[in-house]
C-alpha positions, 0 to 999 in steps of 0.5 A: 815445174807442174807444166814440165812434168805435164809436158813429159807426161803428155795428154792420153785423155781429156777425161778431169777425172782420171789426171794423176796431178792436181793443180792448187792455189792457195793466197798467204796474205799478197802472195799466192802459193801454186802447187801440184799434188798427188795423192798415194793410196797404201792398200792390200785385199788382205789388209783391210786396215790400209784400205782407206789410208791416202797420202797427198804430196804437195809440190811447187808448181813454180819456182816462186812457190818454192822459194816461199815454201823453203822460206817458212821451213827456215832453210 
């Protein structure tokens, strides 16, 4: 899913610090979880109680992933 949506995306630079999607790996036991995360940032120049407030997604970035993921939901 990750290389998909890196796909469509496309490359307009090669700067690490402006990409929109992070890659991350996290080992439970044997089994590794990839996933892809992006971060929203909820903030006004009036609301200044909003100024810090980030929220990060985690996706799967396969379909592995997902499977473990919808697993441990129970469904």
């Amino acid at each position: 899913m990750a290389a998909r949506l890196a796909a469509q995306l496309g490359t307009a630079t090669n700067n690490p610090g402006s990409q929109a999607i992070v890659p991350t790996r996290y080992r439970l036991g044997e089994t590794t979880l990839s996933l892809f995360s992006t971060l929203s940032q909820f903030s006004t120049a009036e609301d200044i109680a909003l100024a810090d407030w980030q929220i990060e997604h985690l996706f799967p970035a396969d379909e592995a992933t997902r499977e473990v993921l919808v697993g441990l939901g129970g469904g």
